[in-house]
mmCIF file of the N, C-alpha and C atoms, coordinates in Angstrom:
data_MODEL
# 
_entry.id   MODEL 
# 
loop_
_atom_site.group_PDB 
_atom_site.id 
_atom_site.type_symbol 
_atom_site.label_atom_id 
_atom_site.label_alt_id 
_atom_site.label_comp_id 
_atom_site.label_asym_id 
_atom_site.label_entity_id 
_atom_site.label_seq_id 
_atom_site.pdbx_PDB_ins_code 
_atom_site.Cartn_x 
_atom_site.Cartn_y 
_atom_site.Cartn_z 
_atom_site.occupancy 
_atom_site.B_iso_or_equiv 
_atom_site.pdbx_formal_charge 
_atom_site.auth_seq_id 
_atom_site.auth_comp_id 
_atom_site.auth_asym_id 
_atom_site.auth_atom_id 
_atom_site.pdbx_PDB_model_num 
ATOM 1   N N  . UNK A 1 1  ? 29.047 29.975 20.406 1.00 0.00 ? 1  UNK A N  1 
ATOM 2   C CA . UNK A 1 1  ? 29.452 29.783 19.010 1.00 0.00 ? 1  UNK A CA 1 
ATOM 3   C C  . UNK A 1 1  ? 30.964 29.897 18.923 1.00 0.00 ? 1  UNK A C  1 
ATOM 4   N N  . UNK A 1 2  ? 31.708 28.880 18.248 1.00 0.00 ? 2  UNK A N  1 
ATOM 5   C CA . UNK A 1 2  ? 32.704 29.483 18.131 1.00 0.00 ? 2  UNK A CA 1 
ATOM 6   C C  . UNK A 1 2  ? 33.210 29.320 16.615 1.00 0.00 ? 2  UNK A C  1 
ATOM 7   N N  . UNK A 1 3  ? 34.616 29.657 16.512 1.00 0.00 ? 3  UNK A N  1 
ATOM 8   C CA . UNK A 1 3  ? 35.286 30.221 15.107 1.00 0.00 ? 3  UNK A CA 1 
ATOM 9   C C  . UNK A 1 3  ? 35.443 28.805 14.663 1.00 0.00 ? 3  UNK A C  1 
ATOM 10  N N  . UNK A 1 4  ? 35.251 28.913 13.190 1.00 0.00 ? 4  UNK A N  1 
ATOM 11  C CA . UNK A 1 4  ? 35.248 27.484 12.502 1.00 0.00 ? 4  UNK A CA 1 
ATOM 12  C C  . UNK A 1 4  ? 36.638 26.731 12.449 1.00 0.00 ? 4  UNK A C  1 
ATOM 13  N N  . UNK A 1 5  ? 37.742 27.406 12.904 1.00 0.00 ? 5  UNK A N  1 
ATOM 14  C CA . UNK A 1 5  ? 39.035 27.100 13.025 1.00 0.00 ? 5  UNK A CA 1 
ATOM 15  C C  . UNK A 1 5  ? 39.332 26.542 14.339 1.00 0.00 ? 5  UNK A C  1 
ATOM 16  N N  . UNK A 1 6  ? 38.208 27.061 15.422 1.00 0.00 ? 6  UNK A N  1 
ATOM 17  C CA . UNK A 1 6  ? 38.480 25.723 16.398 1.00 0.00 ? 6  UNK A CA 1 
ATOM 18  C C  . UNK A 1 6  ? 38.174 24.200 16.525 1.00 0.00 ? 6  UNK A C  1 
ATOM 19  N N  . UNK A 1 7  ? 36.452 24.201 15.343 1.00 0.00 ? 7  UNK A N  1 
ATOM 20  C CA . UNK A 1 7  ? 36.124 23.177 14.839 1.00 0.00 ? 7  UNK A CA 1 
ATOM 21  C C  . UNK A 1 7  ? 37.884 21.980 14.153 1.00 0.00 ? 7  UNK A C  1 
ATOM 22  N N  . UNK A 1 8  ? 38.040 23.104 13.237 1.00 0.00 ? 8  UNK A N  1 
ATOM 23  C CA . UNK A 1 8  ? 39.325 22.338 12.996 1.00 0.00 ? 8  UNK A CA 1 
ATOM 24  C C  . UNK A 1 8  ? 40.366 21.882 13.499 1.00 0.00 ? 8  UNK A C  1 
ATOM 25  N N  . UNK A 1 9  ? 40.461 22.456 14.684 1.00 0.00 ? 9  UNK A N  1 
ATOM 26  C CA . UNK A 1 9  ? 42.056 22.835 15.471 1.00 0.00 ? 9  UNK A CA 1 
ATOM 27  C C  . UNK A 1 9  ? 41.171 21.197 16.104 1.00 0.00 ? 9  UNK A C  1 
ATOM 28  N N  . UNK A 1 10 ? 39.931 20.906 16.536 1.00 0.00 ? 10 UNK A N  1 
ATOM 29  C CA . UNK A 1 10 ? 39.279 19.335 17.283 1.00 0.00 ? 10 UNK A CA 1 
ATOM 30  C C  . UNK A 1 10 ? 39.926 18.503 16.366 1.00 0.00 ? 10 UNK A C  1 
ATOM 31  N N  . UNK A 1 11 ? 39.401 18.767 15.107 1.00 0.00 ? 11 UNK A N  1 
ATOM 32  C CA . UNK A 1 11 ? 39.337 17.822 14.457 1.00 0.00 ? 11 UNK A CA 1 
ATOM 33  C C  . UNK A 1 11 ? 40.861 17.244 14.058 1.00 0.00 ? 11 UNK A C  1 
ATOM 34  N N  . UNK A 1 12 ? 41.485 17.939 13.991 1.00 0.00 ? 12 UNK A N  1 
ATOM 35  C CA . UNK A 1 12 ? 43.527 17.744 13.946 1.00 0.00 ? 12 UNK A CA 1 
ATOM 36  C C  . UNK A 1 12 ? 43.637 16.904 15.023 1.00 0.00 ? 12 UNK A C  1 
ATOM 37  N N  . UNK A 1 13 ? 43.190 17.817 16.196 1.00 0.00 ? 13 UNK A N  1 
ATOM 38  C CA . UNK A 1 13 ? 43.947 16.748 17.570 1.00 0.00 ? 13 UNK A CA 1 
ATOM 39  C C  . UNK A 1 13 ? 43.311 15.797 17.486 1.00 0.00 ? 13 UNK A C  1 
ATOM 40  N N  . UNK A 1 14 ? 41.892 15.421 17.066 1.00 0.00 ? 14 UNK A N  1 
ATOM 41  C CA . UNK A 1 14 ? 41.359 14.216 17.734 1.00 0.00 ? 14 UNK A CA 1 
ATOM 42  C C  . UNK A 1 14 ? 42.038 13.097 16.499 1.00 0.00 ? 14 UNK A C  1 
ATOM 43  N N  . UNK A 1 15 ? 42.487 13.346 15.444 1.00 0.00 ? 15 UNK A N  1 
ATOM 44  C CA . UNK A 1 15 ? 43.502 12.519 14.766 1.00 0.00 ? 15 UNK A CA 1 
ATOM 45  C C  . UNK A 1 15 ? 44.888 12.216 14.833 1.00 0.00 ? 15 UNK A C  1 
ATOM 46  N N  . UNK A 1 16 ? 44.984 13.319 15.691 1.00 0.00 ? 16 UNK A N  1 
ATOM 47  C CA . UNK A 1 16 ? 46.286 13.460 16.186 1.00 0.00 ? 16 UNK A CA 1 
ATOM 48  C C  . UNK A 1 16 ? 47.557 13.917 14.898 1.00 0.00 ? 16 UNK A C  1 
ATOM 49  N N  . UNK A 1 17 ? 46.832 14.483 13.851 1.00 0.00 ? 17 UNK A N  1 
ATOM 50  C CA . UNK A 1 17 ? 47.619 15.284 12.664 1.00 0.00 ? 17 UNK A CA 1 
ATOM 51  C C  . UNK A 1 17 ? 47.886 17.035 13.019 1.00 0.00 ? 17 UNK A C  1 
ATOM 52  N N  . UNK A 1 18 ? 49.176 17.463 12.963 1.00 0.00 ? 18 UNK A N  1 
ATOM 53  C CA . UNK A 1 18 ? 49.474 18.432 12.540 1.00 0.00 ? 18 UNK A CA 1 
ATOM 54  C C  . UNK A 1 18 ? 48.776 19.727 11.428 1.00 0.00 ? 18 UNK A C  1 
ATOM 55  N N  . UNK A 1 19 ? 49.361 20.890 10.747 1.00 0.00 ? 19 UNK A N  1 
ATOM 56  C CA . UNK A 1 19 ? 48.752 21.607 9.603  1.00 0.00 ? 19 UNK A CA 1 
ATOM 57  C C  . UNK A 1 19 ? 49.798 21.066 8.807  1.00 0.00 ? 19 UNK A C  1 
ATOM 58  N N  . UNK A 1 20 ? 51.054 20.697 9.047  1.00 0.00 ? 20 UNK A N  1 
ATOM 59  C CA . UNK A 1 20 ? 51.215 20.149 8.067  1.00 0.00 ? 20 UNK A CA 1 
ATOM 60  C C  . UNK A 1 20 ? 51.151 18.783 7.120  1.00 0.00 ? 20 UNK A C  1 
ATOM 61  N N  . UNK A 1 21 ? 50.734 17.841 8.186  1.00 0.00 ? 21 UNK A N  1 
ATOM 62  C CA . UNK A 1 21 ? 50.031 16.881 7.845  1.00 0.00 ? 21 UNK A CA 1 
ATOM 63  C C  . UNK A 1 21 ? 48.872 16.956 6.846  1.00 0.00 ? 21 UNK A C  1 
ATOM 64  N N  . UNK A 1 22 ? 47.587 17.693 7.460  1.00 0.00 ? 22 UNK A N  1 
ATOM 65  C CA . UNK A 1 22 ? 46.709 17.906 6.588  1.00 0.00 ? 22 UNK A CA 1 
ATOM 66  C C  . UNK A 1 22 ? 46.701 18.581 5.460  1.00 0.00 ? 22 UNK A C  1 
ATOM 67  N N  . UNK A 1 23 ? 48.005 19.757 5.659  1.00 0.00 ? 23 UNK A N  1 
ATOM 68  C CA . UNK A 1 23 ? 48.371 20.254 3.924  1.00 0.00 ? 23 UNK A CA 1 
ATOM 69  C C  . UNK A 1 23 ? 48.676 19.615 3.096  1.00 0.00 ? 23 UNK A C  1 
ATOM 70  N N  . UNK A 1 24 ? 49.598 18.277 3.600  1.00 0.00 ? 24 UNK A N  1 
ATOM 71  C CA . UNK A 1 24 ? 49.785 17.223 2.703  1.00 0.00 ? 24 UNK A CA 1 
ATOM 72  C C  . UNK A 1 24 ? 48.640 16.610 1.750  1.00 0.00 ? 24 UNK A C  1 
ATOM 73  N N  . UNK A 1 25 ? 47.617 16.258 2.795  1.00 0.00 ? 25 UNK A N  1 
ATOM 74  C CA . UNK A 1 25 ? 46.693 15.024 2.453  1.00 0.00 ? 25 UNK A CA 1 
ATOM 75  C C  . UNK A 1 25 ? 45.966 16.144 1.556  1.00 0.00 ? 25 UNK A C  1 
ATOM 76  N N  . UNK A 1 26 ? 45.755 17.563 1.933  1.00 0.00 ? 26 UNK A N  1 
ATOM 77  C CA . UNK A 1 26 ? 44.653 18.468 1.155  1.00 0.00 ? 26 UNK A CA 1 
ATOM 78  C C  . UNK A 1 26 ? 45.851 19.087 -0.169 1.00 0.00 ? 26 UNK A C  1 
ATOM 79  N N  . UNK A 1 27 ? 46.950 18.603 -0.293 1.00 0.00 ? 27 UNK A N  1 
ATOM 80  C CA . UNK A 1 27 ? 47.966 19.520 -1.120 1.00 0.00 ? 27 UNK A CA 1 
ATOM 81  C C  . UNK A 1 27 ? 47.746 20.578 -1.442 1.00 0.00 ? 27 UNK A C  1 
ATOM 82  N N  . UNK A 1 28 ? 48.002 21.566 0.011  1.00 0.00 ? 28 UNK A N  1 
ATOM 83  C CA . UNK A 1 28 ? 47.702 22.923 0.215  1.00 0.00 ? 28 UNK A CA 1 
ATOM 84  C C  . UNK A 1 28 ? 48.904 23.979 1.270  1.00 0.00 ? 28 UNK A C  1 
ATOM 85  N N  . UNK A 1 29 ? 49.120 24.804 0.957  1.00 0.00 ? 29 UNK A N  1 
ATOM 86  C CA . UNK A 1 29 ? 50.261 25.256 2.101  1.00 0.00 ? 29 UNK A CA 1 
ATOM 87  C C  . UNK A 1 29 ? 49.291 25.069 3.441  1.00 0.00 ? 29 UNK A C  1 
ATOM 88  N N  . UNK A 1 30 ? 50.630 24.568 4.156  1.00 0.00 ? 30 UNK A N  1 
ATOM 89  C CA . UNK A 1 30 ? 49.687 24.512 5.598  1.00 0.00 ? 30 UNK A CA 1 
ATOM 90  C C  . UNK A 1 30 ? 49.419 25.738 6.548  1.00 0.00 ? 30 UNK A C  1 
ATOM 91  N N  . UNK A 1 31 ? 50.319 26.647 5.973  1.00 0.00 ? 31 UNK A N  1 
ATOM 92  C CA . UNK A 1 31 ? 50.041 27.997 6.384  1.00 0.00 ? 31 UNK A CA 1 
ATOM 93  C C  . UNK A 1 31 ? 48.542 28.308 6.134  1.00 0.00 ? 31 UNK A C  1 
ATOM 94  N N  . UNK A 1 32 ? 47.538 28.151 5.612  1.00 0.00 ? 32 UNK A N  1 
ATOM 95  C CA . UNK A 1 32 ? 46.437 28.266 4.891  1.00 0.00 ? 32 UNK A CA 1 
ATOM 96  C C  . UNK A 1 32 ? 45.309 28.180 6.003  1.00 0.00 ? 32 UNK A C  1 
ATOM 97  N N  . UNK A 1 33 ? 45.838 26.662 6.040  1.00 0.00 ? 33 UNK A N  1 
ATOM 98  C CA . UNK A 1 33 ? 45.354 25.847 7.469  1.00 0.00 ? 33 UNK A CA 1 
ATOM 99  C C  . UNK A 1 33 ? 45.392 26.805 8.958  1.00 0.00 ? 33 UNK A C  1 
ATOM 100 N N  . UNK A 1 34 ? 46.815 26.772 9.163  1.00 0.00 ? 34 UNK A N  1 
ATOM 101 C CA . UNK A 1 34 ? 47.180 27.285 10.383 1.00 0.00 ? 34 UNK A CA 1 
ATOM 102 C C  . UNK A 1 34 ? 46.441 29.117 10.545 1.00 0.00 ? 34 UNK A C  1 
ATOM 103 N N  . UNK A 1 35 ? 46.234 30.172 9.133  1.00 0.00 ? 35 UNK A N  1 
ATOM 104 C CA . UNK A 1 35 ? 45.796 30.742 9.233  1.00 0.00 ? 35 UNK A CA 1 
ATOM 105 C C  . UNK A 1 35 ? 43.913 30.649 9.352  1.00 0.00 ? 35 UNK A C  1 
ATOM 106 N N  . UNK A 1 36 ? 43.189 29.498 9.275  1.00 0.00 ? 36 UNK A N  1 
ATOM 107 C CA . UNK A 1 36 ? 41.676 29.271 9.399  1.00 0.00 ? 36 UNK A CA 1 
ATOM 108 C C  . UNK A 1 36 ? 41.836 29.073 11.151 1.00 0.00 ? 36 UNK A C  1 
ATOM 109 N N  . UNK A 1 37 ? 42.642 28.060 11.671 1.00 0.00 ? 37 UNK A N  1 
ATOM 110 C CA . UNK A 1 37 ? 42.730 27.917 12.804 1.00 0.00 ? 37 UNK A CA 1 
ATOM 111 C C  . UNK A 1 37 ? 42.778 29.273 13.495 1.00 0.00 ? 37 UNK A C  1 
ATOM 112 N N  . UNK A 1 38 ? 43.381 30.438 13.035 1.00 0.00 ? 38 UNK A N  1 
ATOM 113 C CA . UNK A 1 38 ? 44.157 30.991 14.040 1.00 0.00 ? 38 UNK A CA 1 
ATOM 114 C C  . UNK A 1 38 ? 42.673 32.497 14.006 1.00 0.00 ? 38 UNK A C  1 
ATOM 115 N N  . UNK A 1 39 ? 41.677 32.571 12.612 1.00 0.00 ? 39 UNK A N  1 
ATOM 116 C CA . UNK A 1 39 ? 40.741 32.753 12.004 1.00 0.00 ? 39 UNK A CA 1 
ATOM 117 C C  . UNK A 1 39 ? 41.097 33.973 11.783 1.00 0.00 ? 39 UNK A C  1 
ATOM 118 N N  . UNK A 1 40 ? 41.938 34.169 10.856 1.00 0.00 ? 40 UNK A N  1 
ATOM 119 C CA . UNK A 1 40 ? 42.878 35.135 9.876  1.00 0.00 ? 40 UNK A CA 1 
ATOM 120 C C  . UNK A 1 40 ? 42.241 34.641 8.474  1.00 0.00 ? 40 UNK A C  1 
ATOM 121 N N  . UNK A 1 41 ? 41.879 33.653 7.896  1.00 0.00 ? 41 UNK A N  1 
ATOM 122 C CA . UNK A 1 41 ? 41.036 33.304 6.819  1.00 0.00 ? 41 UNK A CA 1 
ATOM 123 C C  . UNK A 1 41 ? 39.674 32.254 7.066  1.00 0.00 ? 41 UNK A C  1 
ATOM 124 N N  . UNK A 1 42 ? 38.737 32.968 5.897  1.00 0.00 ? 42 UNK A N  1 
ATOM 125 C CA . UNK A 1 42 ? 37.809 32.087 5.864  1.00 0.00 ? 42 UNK A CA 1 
ATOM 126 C C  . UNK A 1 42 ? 37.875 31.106 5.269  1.00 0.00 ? 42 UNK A C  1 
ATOM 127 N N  . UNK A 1 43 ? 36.966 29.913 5.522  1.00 0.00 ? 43 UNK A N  1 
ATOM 128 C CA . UNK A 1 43 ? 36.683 28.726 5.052  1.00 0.00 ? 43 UNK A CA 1 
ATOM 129 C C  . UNK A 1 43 ? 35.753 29.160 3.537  1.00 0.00 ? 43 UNK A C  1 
ATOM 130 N N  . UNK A 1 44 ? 36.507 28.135 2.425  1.00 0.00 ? 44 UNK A N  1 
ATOM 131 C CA . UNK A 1 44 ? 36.209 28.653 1.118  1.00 0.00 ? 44 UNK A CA 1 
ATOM 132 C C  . UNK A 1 44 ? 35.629 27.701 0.697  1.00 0.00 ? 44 UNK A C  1 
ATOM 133 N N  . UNK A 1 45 ? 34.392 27.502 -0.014 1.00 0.00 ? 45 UNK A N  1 
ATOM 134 C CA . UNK A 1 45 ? 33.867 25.994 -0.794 1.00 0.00 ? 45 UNK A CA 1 
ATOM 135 C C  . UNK A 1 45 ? 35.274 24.800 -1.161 1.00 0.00 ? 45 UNK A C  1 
ATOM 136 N N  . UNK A 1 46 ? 35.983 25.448 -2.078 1.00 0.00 ? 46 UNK A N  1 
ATOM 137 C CA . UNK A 1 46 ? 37.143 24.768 -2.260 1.00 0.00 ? 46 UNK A CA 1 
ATOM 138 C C  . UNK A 1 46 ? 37.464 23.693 -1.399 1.00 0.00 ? 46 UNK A C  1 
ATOM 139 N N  . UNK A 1 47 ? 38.247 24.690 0.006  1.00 0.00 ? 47 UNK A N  1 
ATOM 140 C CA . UNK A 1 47 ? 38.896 24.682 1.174  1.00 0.00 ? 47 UNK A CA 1 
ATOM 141 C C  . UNK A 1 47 ? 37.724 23.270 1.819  1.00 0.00 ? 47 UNK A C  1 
ATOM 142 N N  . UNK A 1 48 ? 36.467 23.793 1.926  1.00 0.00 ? 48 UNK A N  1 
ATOM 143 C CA . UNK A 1 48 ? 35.621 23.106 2.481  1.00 0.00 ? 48 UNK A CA 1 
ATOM 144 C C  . UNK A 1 48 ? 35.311 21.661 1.899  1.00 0.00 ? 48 UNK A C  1 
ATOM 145 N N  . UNK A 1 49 ? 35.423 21.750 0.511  1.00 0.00 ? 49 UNK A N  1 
ATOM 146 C CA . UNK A 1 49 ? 35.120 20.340 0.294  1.00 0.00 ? 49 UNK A CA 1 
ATOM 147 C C  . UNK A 1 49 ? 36.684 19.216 0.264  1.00 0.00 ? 49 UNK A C  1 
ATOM 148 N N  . UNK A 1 50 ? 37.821 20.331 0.500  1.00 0.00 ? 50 UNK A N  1 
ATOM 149 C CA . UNK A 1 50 ? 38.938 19.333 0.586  1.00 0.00 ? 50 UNK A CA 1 
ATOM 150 C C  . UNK A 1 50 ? 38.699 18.805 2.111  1.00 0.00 ? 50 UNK A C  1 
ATOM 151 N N  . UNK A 1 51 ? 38.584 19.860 3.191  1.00 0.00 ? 51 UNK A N  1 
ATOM 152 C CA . UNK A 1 51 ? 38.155 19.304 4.736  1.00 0.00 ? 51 UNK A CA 1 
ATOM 153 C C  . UNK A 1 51 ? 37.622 18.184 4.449  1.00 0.00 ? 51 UNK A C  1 
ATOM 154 N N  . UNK A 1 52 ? 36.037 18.321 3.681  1.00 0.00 ? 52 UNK A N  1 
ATOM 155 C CA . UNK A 1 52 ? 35.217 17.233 3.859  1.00 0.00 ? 52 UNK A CA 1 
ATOM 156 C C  . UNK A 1 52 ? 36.099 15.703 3.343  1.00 0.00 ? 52 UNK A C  1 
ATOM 157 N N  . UNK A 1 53 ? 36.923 15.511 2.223  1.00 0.00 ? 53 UNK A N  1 
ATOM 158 C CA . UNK A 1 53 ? 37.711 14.471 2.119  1.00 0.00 ? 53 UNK A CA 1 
ATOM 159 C C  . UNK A 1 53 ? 38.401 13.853 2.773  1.00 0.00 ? 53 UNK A C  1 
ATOM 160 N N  . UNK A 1 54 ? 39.157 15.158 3.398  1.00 0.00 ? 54 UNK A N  1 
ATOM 161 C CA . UNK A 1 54 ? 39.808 15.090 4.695  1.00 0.00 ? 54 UNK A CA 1 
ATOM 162 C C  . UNK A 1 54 ? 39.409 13.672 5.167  1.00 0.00 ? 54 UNK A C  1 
ATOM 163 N N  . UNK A 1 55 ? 38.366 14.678 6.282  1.00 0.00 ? 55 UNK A N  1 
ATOM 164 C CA . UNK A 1 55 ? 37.225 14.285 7.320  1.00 0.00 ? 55 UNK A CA 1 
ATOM 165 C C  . UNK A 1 55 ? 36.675 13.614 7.068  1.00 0.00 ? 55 UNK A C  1 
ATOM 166 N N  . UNK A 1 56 ? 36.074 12.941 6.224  1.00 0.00 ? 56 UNK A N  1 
ATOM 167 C CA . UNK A 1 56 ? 34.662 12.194 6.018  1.00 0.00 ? 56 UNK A CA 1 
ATOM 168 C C  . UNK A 1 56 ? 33.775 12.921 6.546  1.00 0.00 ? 56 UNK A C  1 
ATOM 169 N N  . UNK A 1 57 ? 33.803 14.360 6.704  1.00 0.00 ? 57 UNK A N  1 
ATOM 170 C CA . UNK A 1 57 ? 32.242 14.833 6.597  1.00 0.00 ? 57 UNK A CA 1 
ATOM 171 C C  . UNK A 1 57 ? 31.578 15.811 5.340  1.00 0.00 ? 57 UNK A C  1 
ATOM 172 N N  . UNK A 1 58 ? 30.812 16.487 5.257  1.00 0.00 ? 58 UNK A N  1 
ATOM 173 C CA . UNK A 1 58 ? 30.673 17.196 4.162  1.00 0.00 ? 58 UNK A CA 1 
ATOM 174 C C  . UNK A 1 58 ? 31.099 18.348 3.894  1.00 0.00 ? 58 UNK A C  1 
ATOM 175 N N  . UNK A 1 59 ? 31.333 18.726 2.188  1.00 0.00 ? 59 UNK A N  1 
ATOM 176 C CA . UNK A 1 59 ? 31.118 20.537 2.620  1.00 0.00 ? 59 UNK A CA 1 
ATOM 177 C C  . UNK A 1 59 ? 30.581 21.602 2.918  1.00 0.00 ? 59 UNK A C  1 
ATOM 178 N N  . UNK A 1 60 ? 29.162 20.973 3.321  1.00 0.00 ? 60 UNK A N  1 
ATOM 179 C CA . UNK A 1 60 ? 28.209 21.783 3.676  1.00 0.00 ? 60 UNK A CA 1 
ATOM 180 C C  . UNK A 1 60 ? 28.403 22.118 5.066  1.00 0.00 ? 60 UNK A C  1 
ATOM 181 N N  . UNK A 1 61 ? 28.670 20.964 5.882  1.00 0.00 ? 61 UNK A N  1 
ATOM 182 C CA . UNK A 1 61 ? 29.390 20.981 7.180  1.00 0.00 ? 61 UNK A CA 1 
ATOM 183 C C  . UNK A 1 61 ? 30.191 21.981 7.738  1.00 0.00 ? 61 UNK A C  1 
ATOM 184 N N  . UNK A 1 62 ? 31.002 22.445 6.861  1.00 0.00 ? 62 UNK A N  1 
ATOM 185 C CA . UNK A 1 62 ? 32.314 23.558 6.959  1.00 0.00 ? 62 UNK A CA 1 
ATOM 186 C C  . UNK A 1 62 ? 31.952 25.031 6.501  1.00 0.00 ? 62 UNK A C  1 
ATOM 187 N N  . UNK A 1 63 ? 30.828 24.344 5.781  1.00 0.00 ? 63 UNK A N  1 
ATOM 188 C CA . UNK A 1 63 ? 30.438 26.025 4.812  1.00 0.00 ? 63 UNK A CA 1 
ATOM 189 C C  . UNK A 1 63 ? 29.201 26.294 6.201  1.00 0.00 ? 63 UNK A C  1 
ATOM 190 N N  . UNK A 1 64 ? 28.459 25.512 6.317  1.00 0.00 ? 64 UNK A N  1 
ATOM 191 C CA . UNK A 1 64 ? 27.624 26.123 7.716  1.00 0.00 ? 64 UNK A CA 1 
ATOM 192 C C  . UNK A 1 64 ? 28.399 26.887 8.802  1.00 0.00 ? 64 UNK A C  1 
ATOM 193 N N  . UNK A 1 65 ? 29.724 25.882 9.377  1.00 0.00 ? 65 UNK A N  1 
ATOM 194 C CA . UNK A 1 65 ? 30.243 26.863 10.246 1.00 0.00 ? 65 UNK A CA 1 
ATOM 195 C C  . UNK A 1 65 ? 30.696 28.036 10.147 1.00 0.00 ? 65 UNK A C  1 
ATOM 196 N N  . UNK A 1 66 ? 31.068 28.384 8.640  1.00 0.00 ? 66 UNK A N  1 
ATOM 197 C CA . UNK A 1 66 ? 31.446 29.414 8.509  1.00 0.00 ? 66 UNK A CA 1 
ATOM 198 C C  . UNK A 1 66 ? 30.592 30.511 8.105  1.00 0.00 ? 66 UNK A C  1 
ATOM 199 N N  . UNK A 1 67 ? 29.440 30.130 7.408  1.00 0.00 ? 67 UNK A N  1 
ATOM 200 C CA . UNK A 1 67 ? 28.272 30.910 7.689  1.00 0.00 ? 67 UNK A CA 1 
ATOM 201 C C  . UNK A 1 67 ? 27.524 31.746 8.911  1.00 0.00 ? 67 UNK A C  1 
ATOM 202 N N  . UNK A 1 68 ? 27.362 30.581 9.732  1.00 0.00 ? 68 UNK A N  1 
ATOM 203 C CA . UNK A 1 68 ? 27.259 31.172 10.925 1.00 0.00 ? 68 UNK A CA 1 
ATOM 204 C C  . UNK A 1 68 ? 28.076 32.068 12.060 1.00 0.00 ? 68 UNK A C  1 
ATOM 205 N N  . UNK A 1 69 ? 29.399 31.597 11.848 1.00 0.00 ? 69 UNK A N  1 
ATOM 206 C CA . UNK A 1 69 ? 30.284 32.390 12.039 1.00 0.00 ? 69 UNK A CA 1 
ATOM 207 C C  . UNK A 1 69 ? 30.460 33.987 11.619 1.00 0.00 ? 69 UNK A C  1 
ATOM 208 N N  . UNK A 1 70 ? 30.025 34.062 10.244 1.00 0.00 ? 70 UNK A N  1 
ATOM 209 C CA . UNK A 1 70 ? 29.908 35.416 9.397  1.00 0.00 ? 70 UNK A CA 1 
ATOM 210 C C  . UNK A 1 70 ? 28.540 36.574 10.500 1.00 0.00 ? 70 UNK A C  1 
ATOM 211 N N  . UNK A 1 71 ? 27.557 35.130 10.252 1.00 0.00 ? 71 UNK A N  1 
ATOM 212 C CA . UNK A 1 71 ? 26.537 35.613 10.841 1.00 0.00 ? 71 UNK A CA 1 
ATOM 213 C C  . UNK A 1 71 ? 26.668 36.569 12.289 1.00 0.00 ? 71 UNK A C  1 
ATOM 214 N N  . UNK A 1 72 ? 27.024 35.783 12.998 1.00 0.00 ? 72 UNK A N  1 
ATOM 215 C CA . UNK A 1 72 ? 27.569 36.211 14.488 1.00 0.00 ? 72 UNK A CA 1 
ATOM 216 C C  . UNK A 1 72 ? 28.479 37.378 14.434 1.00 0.00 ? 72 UNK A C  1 
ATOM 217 N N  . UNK A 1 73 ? 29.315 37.288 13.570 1.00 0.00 ? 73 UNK A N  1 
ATOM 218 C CA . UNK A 1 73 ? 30.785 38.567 13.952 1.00 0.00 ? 73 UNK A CA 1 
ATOM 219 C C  . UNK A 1 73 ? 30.235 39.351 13.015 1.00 0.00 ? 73 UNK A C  1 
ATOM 220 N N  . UNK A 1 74 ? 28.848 39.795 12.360 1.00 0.00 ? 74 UNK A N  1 
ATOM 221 C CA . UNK A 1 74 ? 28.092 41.182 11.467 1.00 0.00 ? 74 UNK A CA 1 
ATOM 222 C C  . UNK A 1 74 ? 27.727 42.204 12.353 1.00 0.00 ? 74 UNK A C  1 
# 
């Protein structure tokens, strides 16, 4: 299992965008970002359904990983 911020840290490189790139597109400090990556913060519905815009995937997508994530580190 891992931290939902490595999910993200894939999903950056495999676009080849930065945190501050995606703070742009999510108009969010990218510090925000760089702190989910680094998993200093959780992934928030909010947070999650801007990913999903992001991404083209959902926010259920983001809210699972981070669920399970919770799950695991209890």
């Amino acid at each position: 299992m891992f931290h939902p911020g490595e999910h993200l840290r894939d999903e950056l490189e495999a676009r080849i965008w930065n945190e501050q790139a995606l703070g742009a597109i999510m108009k969010i400090d990218p510090e925000i970002i760089v702190s989910i990556i680094e998993g200093n913060e959780r992934i928030t519905w909010k947070i999650a359904h801007s990913f999903a815009k992001a991404f083209g995937t959902s926010a259920d997508y983001w809210m699972n990983l981070q669920r399970a994530w919770d799950e695991r580190s209890k």
